[in-house]
N, C-alpha and C positions, 0 to 999 in steps of 0.2 A: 177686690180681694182675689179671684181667680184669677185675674190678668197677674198680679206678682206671683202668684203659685206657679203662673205659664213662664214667667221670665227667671222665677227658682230652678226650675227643671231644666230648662234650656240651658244653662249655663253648667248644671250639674251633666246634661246630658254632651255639650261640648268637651268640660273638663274629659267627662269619660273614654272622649272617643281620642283627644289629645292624650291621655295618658295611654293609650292601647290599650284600655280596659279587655275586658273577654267578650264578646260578639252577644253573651246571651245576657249578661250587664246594660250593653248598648242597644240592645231591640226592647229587652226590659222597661226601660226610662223612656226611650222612642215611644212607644206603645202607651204608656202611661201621658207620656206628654201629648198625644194623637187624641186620646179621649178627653182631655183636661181643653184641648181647643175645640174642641167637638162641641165640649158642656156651654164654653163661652160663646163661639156663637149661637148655639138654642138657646141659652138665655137672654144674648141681645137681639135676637130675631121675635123672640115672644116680647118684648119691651116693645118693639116698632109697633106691635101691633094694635 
């Protein structure tokens, strides 16, 4: 479920940057998508354990 939320935002944050969105759009979603692969590997690092 959070791996499609990561490949949601990635494509949203692609479109953004293809479109020339506005710089504070593009770190917005960057940022957001930073912490969203953040959560996915703590969660598969706590699973190994």
């Amino acid at each position: 479920m959070l791996n499609d939320e990561i490949c949601k935002l990635r494509d949203k944050l692609n479109k953004s940057i293809e479109d020339n969105a506005d710089y504070d759009e593009i770190y917005k979603i960057s940022v957001e998508l930073d912490k969203l692969i953040a959560s996915f590997y703590k969660n598969s690092m706590s699973q190994d354990v």
